[in-house]
C-alpha positions, 0 to 999 in steps of 0.5 A, a space after each residue: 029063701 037061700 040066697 043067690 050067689 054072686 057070679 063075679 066077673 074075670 076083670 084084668 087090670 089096674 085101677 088108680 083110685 083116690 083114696 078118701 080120707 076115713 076108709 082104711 085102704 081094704 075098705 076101698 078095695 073091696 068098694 071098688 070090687 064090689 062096683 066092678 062085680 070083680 073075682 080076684 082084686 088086691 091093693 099095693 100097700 095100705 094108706 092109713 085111713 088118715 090118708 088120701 091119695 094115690 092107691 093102685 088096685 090090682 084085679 085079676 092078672 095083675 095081682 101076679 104083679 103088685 109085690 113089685 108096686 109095693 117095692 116101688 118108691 112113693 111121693 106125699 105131700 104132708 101138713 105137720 102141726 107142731 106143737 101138739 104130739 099124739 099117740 098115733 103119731 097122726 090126727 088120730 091118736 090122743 094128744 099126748 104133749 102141748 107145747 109152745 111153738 117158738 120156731 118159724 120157716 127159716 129154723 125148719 128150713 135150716 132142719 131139712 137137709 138133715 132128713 135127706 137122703 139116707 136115715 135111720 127110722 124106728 118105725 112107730 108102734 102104731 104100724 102093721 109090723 109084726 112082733 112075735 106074730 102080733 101087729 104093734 098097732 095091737 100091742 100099742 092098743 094094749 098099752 105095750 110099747 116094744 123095742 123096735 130095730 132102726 131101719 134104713 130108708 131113703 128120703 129123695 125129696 124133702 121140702 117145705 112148700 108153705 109154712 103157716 104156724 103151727 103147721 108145715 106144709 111139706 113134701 116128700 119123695 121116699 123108698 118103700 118101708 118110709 113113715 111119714 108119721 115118723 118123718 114129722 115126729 122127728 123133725 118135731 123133736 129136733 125143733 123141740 116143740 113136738 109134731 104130728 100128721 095133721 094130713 096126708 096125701 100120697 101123691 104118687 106111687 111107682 110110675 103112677 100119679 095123682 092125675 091117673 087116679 079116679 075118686 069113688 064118687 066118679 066110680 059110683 056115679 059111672 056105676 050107676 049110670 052104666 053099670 060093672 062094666 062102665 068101669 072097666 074104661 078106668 082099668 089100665 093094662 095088667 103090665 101098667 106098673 111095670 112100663 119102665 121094665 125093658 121090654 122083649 118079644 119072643 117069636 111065636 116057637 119061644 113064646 110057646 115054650 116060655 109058656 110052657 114054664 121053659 127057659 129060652 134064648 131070644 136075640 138081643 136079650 139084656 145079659 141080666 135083669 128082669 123083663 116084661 115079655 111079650 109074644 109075637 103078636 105084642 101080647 104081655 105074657 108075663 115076666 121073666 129073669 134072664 138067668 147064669 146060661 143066658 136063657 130068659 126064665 118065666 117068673 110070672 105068667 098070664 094065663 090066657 
C-alpha cells in the first residue's frame, strides 16, 4: 500500500525551545516541526548535544530572518571541572590527563579579568568549521589534528557564580564565533591543572531569554492534548528577533511599490542603517537598507 503523504501546514514564527541535553540541535528542530506539522523551519545556531538551553527556531517567514540571530551575541552559564581534559574539550570526549587540582576561587577569580573583553581564540578541532571542505570534528575523528588561525571574539561577561572543587560555576555573556569549550580549556591551562565542559546551558540569545523558551515535553503534552495547532500559542511573530531594529511605516502607495522590490523615500527615515518596515495598517513586511540616494531598499520581504 503506498504511503500517504503528509501535507505540512504554513507555520509562521519563532519558537523559543529549551533544548534538552543528549539531542543535537537538528534534532530538536525537526521534533518541533514534526509537533507543529510545519512546511519550512530552521534553527539560528547549533548547541552541541551537551548543551541545554536557549535555542530559537524559525518556521516559515522567519527563516528569511535567522542569519541575523546567528549574528546575535549570546550568554551561558557553564561548570568547568579542573583537573580532568578530555578529547572534545566537554563531557563527552576521552580523558586525556588527571591532574591534582591545587587552586581555589581566590586564583581563579584573580584569572578572569584576563579573558574579558576582547581575545584570541583557536577554535577546537572538534567543531563544525570547515577545512578543505571537510568539518574538523570529521577530521578530529580520523585522528587528524590541523593548524587553525586564531580568532577575535568578545567576552562581555565572565564571572564566577559558585566554586566547589573540582568545579567552577561560571558565567558568560559572549560575541558570536565564541567557544565555551575553548574558553575553559584555557583557563584550565593557565591554572596549570587542565579543565573542561562538565555542563552547559545557554541562557540567552539576541533579545531572547530563558524564561521565553518552552521545553519538549511542555510541547508534547500540549500536542497531545490539542494537537499541531495547540502549538502555535508558543509561535512569537516573524520579526520577534529583530525588535531592537528602528522601526518605519510606509504609506500604503510606498509599501506597494517597496513590495514590488523598488526602493522608496519615507518621511523621517535614518540616513543609514537597516530597518524593520511596515505597512500602512502596522503589517511587517520585511527589512530594508537605506542606501547612498537615501531611498530605503528591500532586502528581505514577506510574502503575503
Amino acid at each position: 500500500m503506498a504511503q500517504v503523504k503528509r501535507i505540512r501546514r504554513a507555520v509562521n514564527g519563532v519558537l523559543i525551545l529549551d533544548k534538552p541535553r543528549g539531542m543535537s540541535s537538528n534534532q530538536a528542530l525537526q521534533k518541533v516541526r514534526w509537533l507543529l506539522n510545519a512546511e519550512k523551519a530552521g534553527h539560528t545556531g547549533s548547541l552541541d548535544p551537551l548543551a541545554t538551553g536557549v535555542l530559537p527556531l524559525c518556521f516559515g517567514e522567519a527563516t528569511k530572518f535567522s542569519q541575523y540571530l546567528l549574528d546575535a551575541d549570546k550568554a551561558y552559564e557553564t561548570v568547568a571541572q579542573l583537573g580532568v581534559t578530555t578529547t572534545t574539550g566537554d563531557a563527552e570526549g576521552e580523558v586525556v590527563e588527571q591532574r591534582e587540582v591545587t587552586v581555589g576561587r581566590e586564583a581563579i577569580e584573580a584569572l578572569l579579568p584576563r579573558f574579558r573583553g576582547d581575545i584570541e581564540q583557536v577554535p577546537p578541532m572538534y567543531s563544525a568549521l570547515k577545512k578543505d571542505g571537510q568539518p574538523l570534528y570529521k577530521l578530529a575523528r580520523a585522528g587528524e589534528v590541523v593548524e587553525r588561525e586564531a580568532r577575535s571574539v568578545t567576552i562581555a561577561r565572565l564571572e564566577m557564580l559558585a566554586f566547589e572543587s573540582p568545579c567552577a560555576t561560571l558565567a558568560v555573556s559572549c560575541s558570536k564565533g565564541t567557544y565555551i569549550r575553548t574558553l575553559v580549556e584555557d583557563l584550565g591551562r593557565e591554572l596549570g591543572c587542565g579543565a573542561h565542559v562538565a555542563a552547559l546551558r545557554r541562557t540567552q540569545a539576541g533579545p531572547f531569554q530563558l524564561n521565553q523558551s518552552v521545553t519538549l515535553e511542555e510541547l508534547e503534552k500540549v500536542h497531545a492534548e490539542g494537537g499541531n495547532e495547540a502549538l502555535d500559542r508558543f509561535l512569537l511573530p516573524v520579526d520577534a528577533g529583530l525588535e531592537h531594529w528602528p522601526l518605519l511605516q510606509l504609506s500604503e502607495h510606498s509599501a506597494y511599490y517597496w513590495l514590488h522590490g523598488q526602493p522608496v523615500r519615507a518621511p523621517d527615515m535614518p540616513k543609514f542603517g537597516m530597518l524593520r518596515v511596515q505597512d500602512h495598517e502596522g503589517r511587517f513586511i520585511g527589512i530594508g537598507e537605506v542606501v547612498e540616494d537615501g531611498r530605503l531598499a528591500p532586502r528581505r520581504l514577506i510574502r503575503s
